[in-house]
C-alpha positions as CSV (number, residue, x, y, z in Angstrom):
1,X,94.1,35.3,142.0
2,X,92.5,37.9,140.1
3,X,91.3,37.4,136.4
4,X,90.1,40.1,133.8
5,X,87.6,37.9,132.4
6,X,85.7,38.6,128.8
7,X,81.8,38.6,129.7
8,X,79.7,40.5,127.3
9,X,76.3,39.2,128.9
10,X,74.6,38.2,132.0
11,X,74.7,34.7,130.4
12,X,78.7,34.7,130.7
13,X,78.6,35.6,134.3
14,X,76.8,32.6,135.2
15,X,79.1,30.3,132.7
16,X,82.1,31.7,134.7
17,X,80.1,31.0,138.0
18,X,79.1,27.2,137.0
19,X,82.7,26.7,135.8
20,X,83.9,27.4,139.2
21,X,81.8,26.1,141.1
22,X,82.2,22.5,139.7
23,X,86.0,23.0,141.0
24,X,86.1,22.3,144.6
25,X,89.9,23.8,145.1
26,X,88.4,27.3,144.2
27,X,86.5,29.7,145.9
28,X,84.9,32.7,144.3
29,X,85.2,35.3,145.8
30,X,84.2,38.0,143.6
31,X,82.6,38.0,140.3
32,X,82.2,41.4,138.4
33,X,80.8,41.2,134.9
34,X,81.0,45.4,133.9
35,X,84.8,45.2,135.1
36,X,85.2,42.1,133.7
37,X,87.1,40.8,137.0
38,X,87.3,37.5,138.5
39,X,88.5,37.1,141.9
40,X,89.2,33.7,143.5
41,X,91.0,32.1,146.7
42,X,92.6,28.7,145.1
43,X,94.9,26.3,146.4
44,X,94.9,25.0,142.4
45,X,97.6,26.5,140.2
46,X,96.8,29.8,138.2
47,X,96.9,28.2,134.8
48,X,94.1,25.6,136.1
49,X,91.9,28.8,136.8
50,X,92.8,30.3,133.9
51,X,91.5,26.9,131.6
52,X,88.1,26.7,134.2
53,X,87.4,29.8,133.6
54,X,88.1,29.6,129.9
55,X,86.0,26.4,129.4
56,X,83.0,28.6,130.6
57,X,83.2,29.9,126.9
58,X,85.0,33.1,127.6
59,X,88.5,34.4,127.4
60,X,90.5,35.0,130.6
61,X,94.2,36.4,131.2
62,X,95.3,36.5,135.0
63,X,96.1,40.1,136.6
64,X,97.7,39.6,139.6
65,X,98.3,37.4,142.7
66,X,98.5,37.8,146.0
67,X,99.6,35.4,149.2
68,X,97.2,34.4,152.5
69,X,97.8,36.5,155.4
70,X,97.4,32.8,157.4
């Protein structure tokens, strides 16, 4: 899942980092605060991500999806 994520500081970046990492069903894969994208590989559903990343303090709509190749 990929997020566009509202980080105006460095301080934001490691909210959305702590948020995810306290969820065990995601895995960040990339986290790009001067794009404001948030990439993850989740086995939780989109709107989960979407209220983790959201409880970090920052807004978060999701971009797009994609399906494993496994």
């Amino acid at each position: 899942l990929e997020f566009a994520v509202q980080m105006n500081c460095h301080g934001c970046a490691d909210a959305v980092r702590a948020a995810l990492d306290a969820a065990p069903d995601v895995k960040l894969l990339e986290l790009r605060p001067q794009e404001q994208s948030v990439l993850v590989e989740t086995t939780a559903a989109a709107e989960r991500v979407r209220e983790l990343l959201e409880n970090s303090g920052c807004r978060a709509v999701l971009k797009g999806m994609g399906g494993s190749s496994e």
